[in-house]
N, C-alpha and C positions, 0 to 999 in steps of 0.2 A: 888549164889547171883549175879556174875557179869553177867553170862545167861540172869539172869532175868533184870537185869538193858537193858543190851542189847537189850533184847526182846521187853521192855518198850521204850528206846530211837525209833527202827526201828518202834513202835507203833505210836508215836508222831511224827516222820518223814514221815511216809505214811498219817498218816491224817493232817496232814501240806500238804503234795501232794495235798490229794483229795479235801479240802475243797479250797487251790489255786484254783485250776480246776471247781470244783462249782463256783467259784464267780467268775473269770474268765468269766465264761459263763453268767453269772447274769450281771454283770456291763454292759460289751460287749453294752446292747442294750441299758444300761443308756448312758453308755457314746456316743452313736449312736443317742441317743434321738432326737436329732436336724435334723439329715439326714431321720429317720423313719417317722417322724413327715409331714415330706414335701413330702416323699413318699406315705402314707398312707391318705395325709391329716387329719391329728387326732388333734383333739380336745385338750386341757389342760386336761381334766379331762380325758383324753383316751392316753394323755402320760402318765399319773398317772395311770393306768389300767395297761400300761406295767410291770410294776412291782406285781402290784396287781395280776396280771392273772398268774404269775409265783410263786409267794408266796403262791396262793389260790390250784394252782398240791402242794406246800411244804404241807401247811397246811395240804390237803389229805392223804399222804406219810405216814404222821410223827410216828401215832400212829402204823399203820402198819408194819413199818420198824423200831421202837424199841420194838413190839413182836417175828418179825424175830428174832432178834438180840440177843434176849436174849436167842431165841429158835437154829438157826442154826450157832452164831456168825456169825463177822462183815463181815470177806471177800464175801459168797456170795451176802450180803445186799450192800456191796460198787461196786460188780464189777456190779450188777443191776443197781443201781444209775449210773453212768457213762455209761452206753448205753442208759439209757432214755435221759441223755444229749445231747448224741449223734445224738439221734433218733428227739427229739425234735428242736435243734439245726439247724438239716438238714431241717425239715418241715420249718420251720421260716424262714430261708433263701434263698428258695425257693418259697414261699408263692405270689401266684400272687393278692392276694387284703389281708383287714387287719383280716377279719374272721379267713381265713386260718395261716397268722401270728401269730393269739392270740392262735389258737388252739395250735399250736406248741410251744410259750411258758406256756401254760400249760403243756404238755407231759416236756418238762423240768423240771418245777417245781417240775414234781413226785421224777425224778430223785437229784434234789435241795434237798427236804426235807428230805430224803430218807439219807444223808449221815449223817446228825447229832448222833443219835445214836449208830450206830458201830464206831462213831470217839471216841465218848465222854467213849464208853467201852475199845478200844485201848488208848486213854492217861491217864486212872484214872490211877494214881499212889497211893499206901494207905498209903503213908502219909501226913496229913492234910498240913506239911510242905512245900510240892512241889507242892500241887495241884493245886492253882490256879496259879501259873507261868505256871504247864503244861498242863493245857487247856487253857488258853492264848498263849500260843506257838503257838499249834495246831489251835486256833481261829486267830489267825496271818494270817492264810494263805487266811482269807475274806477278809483285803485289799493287803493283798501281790498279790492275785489275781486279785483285782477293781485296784491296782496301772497297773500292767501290759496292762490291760485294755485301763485303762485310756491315757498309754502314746504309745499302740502299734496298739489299734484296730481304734481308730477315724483315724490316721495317713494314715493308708492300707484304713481306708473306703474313704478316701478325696483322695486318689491316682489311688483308682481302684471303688469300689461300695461297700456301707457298707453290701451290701450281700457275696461278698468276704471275706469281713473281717471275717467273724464268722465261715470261717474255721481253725482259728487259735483256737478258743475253745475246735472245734468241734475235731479236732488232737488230742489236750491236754487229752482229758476226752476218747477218743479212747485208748490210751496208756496205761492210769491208767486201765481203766477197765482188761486190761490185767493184769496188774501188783496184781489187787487187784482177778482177778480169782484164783490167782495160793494161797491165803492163804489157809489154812486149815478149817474146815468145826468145826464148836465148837468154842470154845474157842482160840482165834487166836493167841494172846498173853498172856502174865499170866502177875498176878500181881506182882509189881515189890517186893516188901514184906511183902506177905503173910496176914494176916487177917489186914482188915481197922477199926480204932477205930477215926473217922474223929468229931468234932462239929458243930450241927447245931445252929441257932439260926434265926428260920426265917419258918413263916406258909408258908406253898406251895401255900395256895392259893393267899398269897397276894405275892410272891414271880411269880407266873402265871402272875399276872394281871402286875404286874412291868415289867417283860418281854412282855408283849402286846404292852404295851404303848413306852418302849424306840425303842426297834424293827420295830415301826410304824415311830416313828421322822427319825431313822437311814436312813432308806431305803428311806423313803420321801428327803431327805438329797440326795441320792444319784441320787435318779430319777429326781430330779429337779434343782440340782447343776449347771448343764451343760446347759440347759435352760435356767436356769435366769441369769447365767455370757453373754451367747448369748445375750439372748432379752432386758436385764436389765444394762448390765456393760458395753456392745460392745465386747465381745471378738469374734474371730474366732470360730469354732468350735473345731478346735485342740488347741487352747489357752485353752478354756474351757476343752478339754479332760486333758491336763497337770496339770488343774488348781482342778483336781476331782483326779487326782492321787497325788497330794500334800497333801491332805486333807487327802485322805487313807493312804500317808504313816504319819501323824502324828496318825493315828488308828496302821499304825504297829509298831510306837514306843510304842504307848498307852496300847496296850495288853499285851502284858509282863510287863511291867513298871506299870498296876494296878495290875495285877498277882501277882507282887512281891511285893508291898506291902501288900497288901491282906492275901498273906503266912507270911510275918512277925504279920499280925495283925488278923492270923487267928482263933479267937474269935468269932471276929466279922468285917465280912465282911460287913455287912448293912455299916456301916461307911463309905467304904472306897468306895461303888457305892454312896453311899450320895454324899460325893466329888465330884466324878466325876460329878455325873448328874448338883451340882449346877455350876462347873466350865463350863460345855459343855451348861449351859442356860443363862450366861455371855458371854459366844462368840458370840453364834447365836443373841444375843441382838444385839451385835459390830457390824454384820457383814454389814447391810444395811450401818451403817456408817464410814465404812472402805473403805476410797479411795485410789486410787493411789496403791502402791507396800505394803500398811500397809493389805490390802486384805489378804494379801498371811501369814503371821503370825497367822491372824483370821482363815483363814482356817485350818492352822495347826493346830490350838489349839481347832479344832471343831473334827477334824481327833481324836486327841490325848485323848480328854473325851468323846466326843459323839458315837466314836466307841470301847474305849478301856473299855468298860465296858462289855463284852460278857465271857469274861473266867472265871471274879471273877461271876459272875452270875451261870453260869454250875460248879464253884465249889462248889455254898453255894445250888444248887439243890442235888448235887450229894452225901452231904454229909447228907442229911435229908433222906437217903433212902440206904438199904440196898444194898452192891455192886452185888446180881444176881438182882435186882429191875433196877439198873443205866439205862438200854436201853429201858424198858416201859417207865420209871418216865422221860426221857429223850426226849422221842417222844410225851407224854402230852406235856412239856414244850415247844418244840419245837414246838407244833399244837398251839398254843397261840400265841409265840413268830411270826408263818409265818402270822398268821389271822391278826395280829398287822400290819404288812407289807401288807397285804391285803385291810387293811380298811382305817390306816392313811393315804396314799398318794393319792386317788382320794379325800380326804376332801381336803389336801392343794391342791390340782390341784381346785378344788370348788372354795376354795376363791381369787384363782387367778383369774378363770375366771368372779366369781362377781363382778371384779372391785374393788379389794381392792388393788393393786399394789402388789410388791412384799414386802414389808417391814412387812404388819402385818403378814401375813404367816410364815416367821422367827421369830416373838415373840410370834403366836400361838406357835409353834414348841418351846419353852421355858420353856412356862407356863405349857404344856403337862409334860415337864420334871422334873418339879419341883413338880408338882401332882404326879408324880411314884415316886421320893423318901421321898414324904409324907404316901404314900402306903407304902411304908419298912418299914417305922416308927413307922406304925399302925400294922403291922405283926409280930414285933420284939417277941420273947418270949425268956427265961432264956436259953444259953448254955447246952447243953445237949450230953452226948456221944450215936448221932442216930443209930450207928450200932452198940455198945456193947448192947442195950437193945435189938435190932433186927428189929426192925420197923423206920416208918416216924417219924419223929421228925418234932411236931408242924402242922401237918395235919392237914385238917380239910376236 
Protein backbone atom coordinates (compact mmCIF):
# COMPACT_ATOMS: atom_id res chain seq x y z
CA UNK A 1 0.00 0.00 0.00
CA UNK A 2 2.46 2.51 0.81
CA UNK A 3 4.34 1.38 -2.67
CA UNK A 4 1.59 2.22 -4.25
CA UNK A 5 0.78 5.68 -2.68
CA UNK A 6 4.32 6.30 -3.41
CA UNK A 7 4.00 5.32 -6.80
CA UNK A 8 0.92 7.54 -7.25
CA UNK A 9 2.50 10.78 -5.22
CA UNK A 10 5.88 10.41 -7.94
CA UNK A 11 2.86 9.97 -10.58
CA UNK A 12 1.35 13.53 -9.77
CA UNK A 13 4.80 14.90 -9.26
CA UNK A 14 6.12 14.15 -12.73
CA UNK A 15 3.01 15.31 -14.28
CA UNK A 16 3.04 18.40 -12.27
CA UNK A 17 6.62 18.55 -14.08
CA UNK A 18 5.46 18.06 -17.50
CA UNK A 19 2.53 19.89 -17.67
CA UNK A 20 4.87 23.13 -15.82
CA UNK A 21 6.98 22.60 -19.03
CA UNK A 22 4.06 22.52 -21.58
CA UNK A 23 2.75 25.62 -20.32
CA UNK A 24 5.83 27.11 -19.85
CA UNK A 25 6.47 26.80 -23.39
CA UNK A 26 2.81 27.85 -24.29
CA UNK A 27 2.57 31.14 -22.23
CA UNK A 28 6.33 32.01 -23.13
CA UNK A 29 4.87 33.55 -26.42
CA UNK A 30 1.74 35.07 -24.78
CA UNK A 31 3.55 36.65 -22.53
CA UNK A 32 6.09 37.72 -25.70
CA UNK A 33 2.91 38.71 -27.39
CA UNK A 34 3.80 42.33 -27.44
CA UNK A 35 7.58 41.87 -28.66
CA UNK A 36 6.25 39.02 -31.54
CA UNK A 37 3.75 41.38 -32.47
CA UNK A 38 6.34 44.20 -33.57
CA UNK A 39 8.40 41.62 -34.96
CA UNK A 40 6.31 39.96 -37.13
CA UNK A 41 4.10 42.86 -37.73
CA UNK A 42 0.90 40.76 -36.84
CA UNK A 43 -2.35 41.82 -36.95
CA UNK A 44 -4.87 41.40 -33.55
CA UNK A 45 -6.37 38.67 -34.98
CA UNK A 46 -2.98 37.03 -35.85
CA UNK A 47 -1.88 37.57 -32.24
CA UNK A 48 -4.94 35.53 -31.58
CA UNK A 49 -3.80 32.84 -34.11
CA UNK A 50 -0.63 32.51 -31.74
CA UNK A 51 -2.29 30.52 -29.65
CA UNK A 52 -4.68 29.26 -31.86
CA UNK A 53 -2.09 27.68 -34.14
CA UNK A 54 -0.47 25.83 -31.05
CA UNK A 55 -3.88 24.63 -29.62
CA UNK A 56 -4.96 23.40 -33.28
CA UNK A 57 -0.90 20.80 -33.29
CA UNK A 58 -2.89 20.16 -29.29
CA UNK A 59 -6.16 19.45 -30.78
CA UNK A 60 -4.34 17.06 -33.56
CA UNK A 61 -2.28 15.14 -30.82
CA UNK A 62 -4.96 14.62 -28.40
CA UNK A 63 -6.94 11.68 -29.68
CA UNK A 64 -3.69 9.95 -30.79
CA UNK A 65 -1.85 10.24 -27.64
CA UNK A 66 -4.55 8.88 -25.46
CA UNK A 67 -4.63 5.56 -27.74
CA UNK A 68 -0.94 5.49 -27.17
CA UNK A 69 -1.52 5.63 -23.71
CA UNK A 70 -3.66 3.47 -23.10
CA UNK A 71 -1.86 1.13 -25.67
CA UNK A 72 2.00 1.50 -24.61
CA UNK A 73 1.37 3.81 -21.17
CA UNK A 74 2.47 7.32 -20.36
CA UNK A 75 6.16 7.35 -20.35
CA UNK A 76 6.92 6.95 -24.00
CA UNK A 77 3.78 9.37 -25.01
CA UNK A 78 5.46 12.08 -22.46
CA UNK A 79 9.02 11.68 -23.45
CA UNK A 80 7.43 12.20 -27.31
CA UNK A 81 5.57 15.22 -26.14
CA UNK A 82 8.66 17.02 -24.84
CA UNK A 83 10.94 16.74 -27.87
CA UNK A 84 8.15 18.11 -30.07
CA UNK A 85 8.52 20.96 -27.69
CA UNK A 86 11.57 21.04 -28.06
CA UNK A 87 11.64 20.65 -31.82
CA UNK A 88 8.99 23.19 -32.22
CA UNK A 89 10.39 25.50 -29.73
CA UNK A 90 13.67 25.80 -31.70
CA UNK A 91 11.83 26.36 -35.30
CA UNK A 92 9.85 29.38 -33.65
CA UNK A 93 12.70 30.86 -32.35
CA UNK A 94 14.64 30.83 -35.21
CA UNK A 95 11.96 31.56 -37.67
CA UNK A 96 13.11 34.46 -39.99
CA UNK A 97 9.30 35.67 -41.17
CA UNK A 98 5.92 34.67 -39.42
CA UNK A 99 5.03 31.57 -41.73
CA UNK A 100 7.95 29.75 -40.46
CA UNK A 101 7.12 31.03 -36.74
CA UNK A 102 3.53 29.63 -36.94
CA UNK A 103 4.80 26.40 -38.37
CA UNK A 104 6.80 25.93 -35.44
CA UNK A 105 4.21 26.56 -33.01
CA UNK A 106 2.16 24.18 -34.44
CA UNK A 107 4.89 21.27 -34.21
CA UNK A 108 4.71 22.35 -30.42
CA UNK A 109 1.27 22.20 -30.25
CA UNK A 110 1.63 18.16 -31.06
CA UNK A 111 3.79 18.06 -28.43
CA UNK A 112 1.29 20.43 -26.02
CA UNK A 113 -1.51 18.17 -26.58
CA UNK A 114 0.12 15.00 -26.48
CA UNK A 115 0.81 15.39 -22.57
CA UNK A 116 -2.83 15.40 -21.34
CA UNK A 117 -3.58 11.92 -21.26
CA UNK A 118 -0.54 10.04 -19.86
CA UNK A 119 -0.90 12.85 -17.18
CA UNK A 120 -4.36 12.33 -16.45
CA UNK A 121 -3.56 8.19 -16.35
CA UNK A 122 -0.52 8.87 -13.93
CA UNK A 123 -2.71 11.13 -11.32
CA UNK A 124 -6.02 9.10 -11.35
CA UNK A 125 -6.13 8.06 -7.90
CA UNK A 126 -9.44 5.46 -7.24
CA UNK A 127 -10.63 7.30 -4.86
CA UNK A 128 -13.52 9.58 -5.69
CA UNK A 129 -12.17 11.29 -2.42
CA UNK A 130 -8.87 12.54 -3.71
CA UNK A 131 -9.41 12.90 -7.14
CA UNK A 132 -10.26 15.94 -8.03
CA UNK A 133 -7.54 17.67 -5.62
CA UNK A 134 -5.13 15.39 -7.51
CA UNK A 135 -5.75 16.42 -10.93
CA UNK A 136 -5.79 19.86 -9.70
CA UNK A 137 -2.45 19.36 -8.39
CA UNK A 138 -1.12 18.03 -11.47
CA UNK A 139 -3.32 20.76 -13.47
CA UNK A 140 -1.41 23.27 -11.22
CA UNK A 141 1.42 23.02 -13.09
CA UNK A 142 -0.51 25.26 -16.38
CA UNK A 143 -0.03 28.30 -14.31
CA UNK A 144 2.73 27.22 -12.24
CA UNK A 145 4.24 27.10 -15.55
CA UNK A 146 2.38 30.60 -17.35
CA UNK A 147 3.50 32.15 -13.64
CA UNK A 148 7.24 31.32 -14.48
CA UNK A 149 6.54 32.63 -17.79
CA UNK A 150 5.08 35.40 -17.13
CA UNK A 151 7.75 36.76 -14.61
CA UNK A 152 10.97 35.16 -16.24
CA UNK A 153 10.66 35.14 -20.07
CA UNK A 154 9.29 38.79 -21.03
CA UNK A 155 12.21 39.98 -18.54
CA UNK A 156 15.30 37.82 -20.64
CA UNK A 157 13.26 38.99 -23.80
CA UNK A 158 13.50 42.92 -22.98
CA UNK A 159 17.33 42.26 -21.92
CA UNK A 160 18.54 40.24 -24.79
CA UNK A 161 15.67 39.24 -27.80
CA UNK A 162 12.48 37.41 -27.12
CA UNK A 163 14.21 34.84 -29.32
CA UNK A 164 16.58 34.26 -26.64
CA UNK A 165 14.15 34.01 -24.34
CA UNK A 166 12.56 30.62 -25.33
CA UNK A 167 15.50 28.92 -24.72
CA UNK A 168 14.57 28.78 -21.27
CA UNK A 169 11.50 26.33 -22.37
CA UNK A 170 13.20 24.82 -24.72
CA UNK A 171 15.94 23.44 -21.58
CA UNK A 172 13.03 22.70 -19.46
CA UNK A 173 11.07 20.21 -21.79
CA UNK A 174 14.87 18.91 -22.96
CA UNK A 175 15.34 17.55 -19.45
CA UNK A 176 11.88 16.07 -18.75
CA UNK A 177 11.98 14.41 -21.86
CA UNK A 178 14.78 12.50 -20.47
CA UNK A 179 13.36 12.02 -17.35
CA UNK A 180 9.95 10.85 -18.73
CA UNK A 181 12.22 8.28 -21.31
CA UNK A 182 13.40 6.34 -18.58
CA UNK A 183 9.58 5.25 -17.31
CA UNK A 184 8.55 1.81 -18.06
CA UNK A 185 6.73 0.87 -21.22
CA UNK A 186 2.88 -0.30 -19.97
CA UNK A 187 1.49 0.78 -17.24
CA UNK A 188 3.86 3.29 -15.40
CA UNK A 189 2.42 3.61 -12.26
CA UNK A 190 -0.41 1.61 -10.77
CA UNK A 191 -3.16 2.63 -8.98
CA UNK A 192 -2.95 3.80 -5.77
CA UNK A 193 -5.96 1.42 -4.44
CA UNK A 194 -6.81 -1.02 -6.49
CA UNK A 195 -10.36 -1.09 -8.35
CA UNK A 196 -12.16 2.51 -8.75
CA UNK A 197 -15.83 2.62 -7.88
CA UNK A 198 -15.83 6.65 -8.62
CA UNK A 199 -19.61 8.85 -9.51
CA UNK A 200 -20.67 10.43 -12.40
CA UNK A 201 -23.32 12.58 -12.89
CA UNK A 202 -22.76 14.60 -16.04
CA UNK A 203 -23.48 13.51 -20.05
CA UNK A 204 -19.95 13.74 -21.96
CA UNK A 205 -21.28 15.29 -24.32
CA UNK A 206 -22.46 18.26 -22.68
CA UNK A 207 -19.49 17.79 -20.31
CA UNK A 208 -17.29 18.21 -24.10
CA UNK A 209 -19.03 21.20 -25.21
CA UNK A 210 -18.35 22.85 -21.55
CA UNK A 211 -14.81 22.24 -21.87
CA UNK A 212 -14.75 23.90 -25.58
CA UNK A 213 -16.07 26.87 -24.38
CA UNK A 214 -14.23 27.59 -20.84
CA UNK A 215 -10.86 26.47 -22.49
CA UNK A 216 -11.59 29.16 -25.42
CA UNK A 217 -12.23 32.15 -22.65
CA UNK A 218 -9.11 30.75 -20.57
CA UNK A 219 -6.47 30.81 -23.33
CA UNK A 220 -8.17 34.11 -24.97
CA UNK A 221 -7.51 35.38 -21.22
CA UNK A 222 -4.09 34.57 -21.62
CA UNK A 223 -3.25 35.54 -25.19
CA UNK A 224 -4.61 38.90 -24.67
CA UNK A 225 -3.91 39.81 -21.22
CA UNK A 226 -0.46 41.18 -21.90
CA UNK A 227 -1.76 43.36 -24.84
CA UNK A 228 -4.54 44.99 -23.64
CA UNK A 229 -2.54 45.93 -20.07
CA UNK A 230 0.05 47.39 -22.98
CA UNK A 231 -2.28 48.99 -25.44
CA UNK A 232 -5.22 49.70 -23.12
CA UNK A 233 -3.93 50.25 -19.26
CA UNK A 234 -0.23 51.75 -20.22
CA UNK A 235 1.77 49.20 -18.76
CA UNK A 236 5.36 48.17 -19.76
CA UNK A 237 5.70 45.00 -21.39
CA UNK A 238 7.30 43.52 -18.33
CA UNK A 239 4.52 45.12 -16.11
CA UNK A 240 2.14 43.40 -18.26
CA UNK A 241 4.35 40.04 -17.99
CA UNK A 242 4.12 40.26 -13.98
CA UNK A 243 0.81 41.39 -14.37
CA UNK A 244 -0.20 37.85 -16.39
CA UNK A 245 1.69 35.80 -13.81
CA UNK A 246 -0.42 37.25 -10.87
CA UNK A 247 -3.34 36.19 -12.59
CA UNK A 248 -2.00 32.51 -13.02
CA UNK A 249 -0.92 32.43 -9.68
CA UNK A 250 -4.41 33.09 -8.42
CA UNK A 251 -5.27 29.81 -11.08
CA UNK A 252 -2.53 28.01 -8.95
CA UNK A 253 -4.25 28.88 -5.78
CA UNK A 254 -7.59 28.04 -7.72
CA UNK A 255 -6.87 24.46 -8.73
CA UNK A 256 -6.31 22.70 -5.74
CA UNK A 257 -8.72 25.05 -3.74
CA UNK A 258 -11.68 23.87 -6.41
CA UNK A 259 -10.12 20.30 -6.26
CA UNK A 260 -10.76 20.27 -2.89
CA UNK A 261 -13.88 21.34 -2.68
CA UNK A 262 -14.99 19.25 -5.42
CA UNK A 263 -13.64 15.95 -3.47
CA UNK A 264 -15.71 17.13 -0.44
CA UNK A 265 -18.81 17.68 -2.68
CA UNK A 266 -17.93 14.91 -4.81
CA UNK A 267 -21.51 13.98 -5.89
CA UNK A 268 -21.77 16.42 -7.64
CA UNK A 269 -19.27 18.34 -9.18
CA UNK A 270 -21.45 20.26 -11.72
CA UNK A 271 -22.13 22.68 -8.67
CA UNK A 272 -18.90 23.49 -7.72
CA UNK A 273 -17.63 24.51 -11.69
CA UNK A 274 -21.08 26.37 -11.71
CA UNK A 275 -19.38 28.59 -9.00
CA UNK A 276 -16.71 29.01 -10.26
CA UNK A 277 -17.72 29.80 -13.85
CA UNK A 278 -20.38 32.37 -12.37
CA UNK A 279 -17.60 33.86 -9.98
CA UNK A 280 -14.75 34.16 -12.84
CA UNK A 281 -17.94 36.15 -15.06
CA UNK A 282 -18.22 38.74 -12.21
CA UNK A 283 -14.44 39.58 -12.53
CA UNK A 284 -13.88 39.78 -16.02
CA UNK A 285 -17.27 42.09 -15.90
CA UNK A 286 -14.86 44.26 -13.07
CA UNK A 287 -12.11 44.27 -14.86
CA UNK A 288 -12.50 47.15 -17.70
CA UNK A 289 -13.57 49.00 -14.52
CA UNK A 290 -10.87 48.32 -12.16
CA UNK A 291 -8.40 51.09 -11.85
CA UNK A 292 -5.41 52.03 -10.18
CA UNK A 293 -3.80 48.94 -7.81
CA UNK A 294 -7.85 47.51 -7.44
CA UNK A 295 -6.53 45.85 -11.09
CA UNK A 296 -4.55 43.51 -9.52
CA UNK A 297 -7.18 41.79 -7.03
CA UNK A 298 -9.55 41.59 -10.35
CA UNK A 299 -6.90 39.74 -11.90
CA UNK A 300 -6.44 37.55 -9.16
CA UNK A 301 -9.75 36.59 -8.72
CA UNK A 302 -9.94 35.97 -12.67
CA UNK A 303 -6.68 33.62 -12.10
CA UNK A 304 -8.55 31.96 -9.15
CA UNK A 305 -12.09 30.96 -11.08
CA UNK A 306 -11.36 31.29 -14.54
CA UNK A 307 -8.37 28.94 -14.49
CA UNK A 308 -9.12 26.76 -11.42
CA UNK A 309 -11.80 25.01 -13.02
CA UNK A 310 -9.62 22.30 -15.14
CA UNK A 311 -9.00 19.42 -12.48
CA UNK A 312 -12.69 19.37 -11.00
CA UNK A 313 -13.52 19.00 -14.97
CA UNK A 314 -10.84 15.88 -15.61
CA UNK A 315 -12.28 14.45 -12.60
CA UNK A 316 -16.09 14.51 -13.29
CA UNK A 317 -14.57 13.12 -17.22
CA UNK A 318 -12.58 10.51 -15.58
CA UNK A 319 -15.20 9.24 -13.53
CA UNK A 320 -18.00 8.65 -16.32
CA UNK A 321 -15.49 6.09 -18.00
CA UNK A 322 -13.99 3.05 -17.11
CA UNK A 323 -10.21 3.49 -15.59
CA UNK A 324 -8.45 1.21 -19.03
CA UNK A 325 -11.02 3.84 -21.06
CA UNK A 326 -9.21 7.22 -18.78
CA UNK A 327 -6.44 7.91 -21.84
CA UNK A 328 -8.87 7.54 -25.04
CA UNK A 329 -11.90 9.39 -23.08
CA UNK A 330 -9.21 11.79 -22.11
CA UNK A 331 -7.77 12.63 -25.49
CA UNK A 332 -11.58 13.21 -26.85
CA UNK A 333 -11.80 15.71 -24.09
CA UNK A 334 -8.94 17.07 -24.54
CA UNK A 335 -9.39 17.44 -28.76
CA UNK A 336 -12.44 19.68 -27.62
CA UNK A 337 -10.98 21.28 -24.95
CA UNK A 338 -7.58 22.55 -27.55
CA UNK A 339 -10.22 23.29 -30.69
CA UNK A 340 -11.85 25.62 -27.88
CA UNK A 341 -8.49 27.43 -27.67
CA UNK A 342 -8.31 27.25 -31.21
CA UNK A 343 -11.49 29.12 -32.22
CA UNK A 344 -12.26 31.46 -29.19
CA UNK A 345 -9.22 33.71 -29.38
CA UNK A 346 -9.05 34.91 -33.10
CA UNK A 347 -12.99 35.78 -32.32
CA UNK A 348 -11.88 38.11 -29.39
CA UNK A 349 -8.91 39.22 -31.44
CA UNK A 350 -12.06 39.98 -34.17
CA UNK A 351 -13.84 42.30 -31.98
CA UNK A 352 -11.00 44.05 -30.94
CA UNK A 353 -9.99 44.71 -34.27
CA UNK A 354 -13.81 45.79 -35.27
CA UNK A 355 -13.45 48.60 -33.17
CA UNK A 356 -15.17 47.63 -30.31
CA UNK A 357 -12.53 48.74 -27.69
CA UNK A 358 -11.35 46.49 -25.26
CA UNK A 359 -14.33 46.49 -22.70
CA UNK A 360 -17.06 44.53 -24.76
CA UNK A 361 -14.53 41.57 -25.34
CA UNK A 362 -14.22 41.02 -21.57
CA UNK A 363 -18.06 40.91 -21.27
CA UNK A 364 -18.27 38.70 -24.46
CA UNK A 365 -15.76 36.55 -22.40
CA UNK A 366 -18.56 36.48 -19.48
CA UNK A 367 -21.47 35.77 -21.31
CA UNK A 368 -19.53 32.76 -23.05
CA UNK A 369 -19.12 31.66 -19.50
CA UNK A 370 -22.11 31.72 -18.25
CA UNK A 371 -23.57 29.72 -21.35
CA UNK A 372 -21.04 26.62 -20.36
CA UNK A 373 -22.47 26.39 -17.06
CA UNK A 374 -25.89 26.60 -18.36
CA UNK A 375 -24.66 23.59 -20.58
CA UNK A 376 -23.76 21.52 -17.25
CA UNK A 377 -27.11 22.31 -16.08
CA UNK A 378 -28.73 20.78 -19.12
CA UNK A 379 -26.43 17.64 -19.01
CA UNK A 380 -26.80 16.93 -15.46
CA UNK A 381 -28.17 13.24 -15.02
CA UNK A 382 -28.87 11.11 -11.52
CA UNK A 383 -25.54 9.89 -9.70
CA UNK A 384 -24.48 6.82 -10.72
CA UNK A 385 -21.47 4.22 -9.72
CA UNK A 386 -19.81 4.49 -13.72
CA UNK A 387 -17.25 2.01 -13.16
CA UNK A 388 -19.00 -0.57 -10.94
CA UNK A 389 -21.66 -1.09 -13.93
CA UNK A 390 -18.40 -0.96 -16.44
CA UNK A 391 -19.28 1.68 -18.94
CA UNK A 392 -19.76 5.58 -19.61
CA UNK A 393 -22.15 6.98 -17.39
CA UNK A 394 -24.68 9.41 -19.04
CA UNK A 395 -23.07 9.14 -22.63
CA UNK A 396 -24.57 9.87 -25.43
Amino acid sequence: MNGDRRAMAYGVALSLAILSAASLTSIAYSANAPLIRLSFNLTEVEVGAIASCMYFGAAASSISAGRLTDSLGAGPVLAMSMLALVVGGAVSAVAPNALLFFAGLLVAGLGYGAVNPPTNVLADPSNPRRRALSMSIKQSGIPLGGMVAGLVVPTMAVATHWRWSLLIPIVVCAALALVSARLPRGSAVPPADGPAHPLAAIRLSHAFTYGFLVAGIQVAIFVFLAVYLVDDRGFRADEAGAALALLLLGGLVGRPTWGWVSDWLHHDRVRVLQAAGVLSAAFMVLLPFAGGPLIYPVLFGIGLCAVGWNGVFLAMVNEAVPPALIGSTSGVSFLLVNLGAVVVPPLVGLLVALGTGWSFPWFACAAVTLVSIAILQAGRTPPMLARVQGGPAGAV
